[in-house]
N, C-alpha and C positions, 0 to 999 in steps of 0.2 A: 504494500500500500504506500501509495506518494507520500511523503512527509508534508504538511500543511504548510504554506507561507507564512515565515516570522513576519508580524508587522511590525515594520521601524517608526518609530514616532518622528513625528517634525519638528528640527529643533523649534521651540519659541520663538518671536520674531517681537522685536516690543518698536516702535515707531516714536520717538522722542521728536515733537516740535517743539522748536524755543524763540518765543517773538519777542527778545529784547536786543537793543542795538547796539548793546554793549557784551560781547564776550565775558569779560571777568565779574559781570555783576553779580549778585547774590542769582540773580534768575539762572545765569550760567554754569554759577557752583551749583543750583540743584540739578539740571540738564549733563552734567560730567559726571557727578554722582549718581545719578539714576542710573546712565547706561555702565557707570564703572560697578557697579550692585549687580547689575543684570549678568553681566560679563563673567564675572566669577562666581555664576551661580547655571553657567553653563548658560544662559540663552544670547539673543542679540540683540544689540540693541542699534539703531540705526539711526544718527541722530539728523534732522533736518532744521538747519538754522537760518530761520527766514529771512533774515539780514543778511547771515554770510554770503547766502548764497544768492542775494541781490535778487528774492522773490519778488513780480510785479503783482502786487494784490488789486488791479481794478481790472475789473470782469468786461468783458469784449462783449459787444450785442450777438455776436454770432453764437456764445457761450451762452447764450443765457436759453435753456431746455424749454421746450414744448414748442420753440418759434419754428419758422418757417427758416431754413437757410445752417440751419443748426450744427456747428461743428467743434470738437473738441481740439484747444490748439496742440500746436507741438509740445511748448514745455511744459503743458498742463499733462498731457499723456503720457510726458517724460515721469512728471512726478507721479503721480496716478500709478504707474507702472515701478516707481519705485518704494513704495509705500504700500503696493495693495497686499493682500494676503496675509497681511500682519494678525497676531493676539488680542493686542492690547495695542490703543494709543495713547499719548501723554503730552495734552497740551499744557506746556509753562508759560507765563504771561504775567506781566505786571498788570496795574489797576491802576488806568490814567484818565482823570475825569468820567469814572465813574463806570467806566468803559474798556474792551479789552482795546489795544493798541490796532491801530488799521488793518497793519498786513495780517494780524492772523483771523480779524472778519472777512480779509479779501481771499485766503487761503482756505476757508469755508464759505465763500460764491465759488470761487476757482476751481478747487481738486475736489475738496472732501463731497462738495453739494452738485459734483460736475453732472451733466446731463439728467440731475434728479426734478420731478416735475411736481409742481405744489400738490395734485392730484395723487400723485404715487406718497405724499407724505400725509396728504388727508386719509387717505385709504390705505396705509402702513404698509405700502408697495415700495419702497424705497429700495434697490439694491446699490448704493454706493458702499465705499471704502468700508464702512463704517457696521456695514450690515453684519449683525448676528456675531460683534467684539466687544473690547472693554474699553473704558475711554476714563480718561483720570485727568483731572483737571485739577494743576498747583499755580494756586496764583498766588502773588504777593499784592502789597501793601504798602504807602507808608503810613497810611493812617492805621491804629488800633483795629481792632475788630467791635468793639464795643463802641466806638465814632459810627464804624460804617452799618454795624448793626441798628445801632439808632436814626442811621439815613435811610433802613431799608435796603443798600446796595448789596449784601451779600447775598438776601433772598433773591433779589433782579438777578445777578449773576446764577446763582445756583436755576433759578427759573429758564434764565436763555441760552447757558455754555451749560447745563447740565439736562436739565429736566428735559429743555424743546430739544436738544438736539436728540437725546436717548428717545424720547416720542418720533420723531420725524424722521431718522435716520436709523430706526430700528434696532437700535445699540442691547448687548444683549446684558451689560451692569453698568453703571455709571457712577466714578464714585469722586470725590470734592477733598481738597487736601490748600488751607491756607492761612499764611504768611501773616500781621498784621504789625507796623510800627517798621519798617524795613527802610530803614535813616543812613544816612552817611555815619558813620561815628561808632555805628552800635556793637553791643561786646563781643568779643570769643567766644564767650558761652553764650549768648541768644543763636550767633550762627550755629556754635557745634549741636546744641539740644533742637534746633530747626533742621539742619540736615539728617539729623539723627530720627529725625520722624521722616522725612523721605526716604531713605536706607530702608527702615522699615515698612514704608508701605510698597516699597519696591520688592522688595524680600515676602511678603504677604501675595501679592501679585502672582510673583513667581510661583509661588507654591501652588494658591491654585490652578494655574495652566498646569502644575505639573500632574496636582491632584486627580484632576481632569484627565490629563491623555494617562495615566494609569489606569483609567477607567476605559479610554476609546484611544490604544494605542497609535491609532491612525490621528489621531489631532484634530479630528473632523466631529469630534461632539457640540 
C-alpha cells in the first residue's frame, strides 16, 4: 500500500506596514521589533515601509472598482503581489490630527481595497488581500490615552482601522494594540515596557498561526 503524503505546513508569512517618515522613530522601533520577534520564532516577516519605499497613496480614476475602464496599475499589482497570501497583517501608524497619516489611507484605496466594490463589502463578498486573515493595528500617540479617550478618538479609530475594515474586508480576527504620550524626551523604560508588549503580542500571534496549522497542517484552515 502507497505511503500517504506528508503534508508540509507553510511557513507563516506576517506582512508588517509602517506609515511613519521617519525610520528611527518609536513607530520604527516597533516595525524592526515585530519582524525581529517573528524571525526567530521561525516565520516571516516582510516588512513594507511606505515612505521608504516612496508609496504614491492617491488613487487613479481608473482604480477606483465597479467603473467603466477599470484597471489595476502596475505598482499597485506589484505590491498586491507582494503582500498577498500573507497570515496576518500589521498596520503601524502614528495618530496625527486625529487621523491615520495619508499614505497608509491611500494604501487602503490603492492595494488592500484594490478592485473591491462597495456592493461586494455591503454583501460580505469582498475577496481582497485581507480576506479570511488577521490584521493588528499598533498605533501610537502623543497625546495620553485618557486625553484621547475623552475626545472619543480611540473608539473612531478602533471603529474605522479596526471594526469597518474587519466588516468590509472580511478579516477573519482583528485585534488593537496602543501607544499613548509618545514625546521627544520620554524614558528607557516607557520605551523598553512599550516594546515589550509588542514582542508579546507578536509572540501571541505567532502561536496561534502555529496552533492553527497543527490542527490543518496545510495552512489553509
Amino acid at each position: 500500500m502507497p505511503k500517504a503524503k506528508q503534508q508540509i505546513s507553510k511557513v507563516p508569512r506576517h506582512i508588517v506596514i509602517l506609515a511613519h517618515p521617519d525610520p528611527t522613530s518609536f513607530n520604527g522601533a516597533i516595525a524592526e521589533l515585530y519582524c525581529r520577534t517573528v524571525h526567530s520564532l521561525g516565520h516571516v516577516a516582510i516588512l513594507r515601509d511606505l515612505y521608504g519605499i516612496g508609496f504614491d497613496p492617491v488613487l487613479k480614476n481608473h482604480e477606483r472598482p465597479g467603473k467603466a475602464g477599470f484597471s489595476i496599475s502596475p505598482d499597485v499589482q506589484r505590491e498586491i503581489e507582494m503582500i498577498a497570501d500573507a497570515d496576518v497583517y500589521i498596520l503601524i501608524y502614528p495618530i496625527w490630527f486625529g487621523m491615520p497619516p495619508a499614505i497608509l489611507k491611500g494604501y487602503i484605496d490603492r492595494v488592500i481595497g484594490s478592485g473591491v466594490t462597495s456592493d461586494e463589502i455591503q454583501h460580505h463578498e469582498a475577496q481582497g488581500v485581507l480576506r479570511d486573515k488577521r490584521l493588528l493595528s499598533i498605533i501610537t500617540s502623543g497625546a495620553r490615552e485618557l486625553w484621547l479617550d475623552e475626545q472619543g478618538q480611540i473608539d473612531a479609530l478602533k471603529d474605522v482601522m479596526a471594526r469597518y475594515l474587519f466588516h468590509a474586508f472580511g478579516i477573519k480576527y482583528a485585534d488593537h494594540l496602543q501607544f499613548g504620550g509618545v514625546v521627544e524626551g520620554f524614558s528607557a523604560d516607557f520605551i523598553a515596557q512599550n516594546l515589550s508588549d509588542v514582542e508579546d503580542r507578536a509572540k501571541h500571534i505567532c502561536k496561534l498561526i502555529t496552533d492553527e496549522q497543527s490542527v490543518d497542517p496545510s495552512g489553509l484552515a
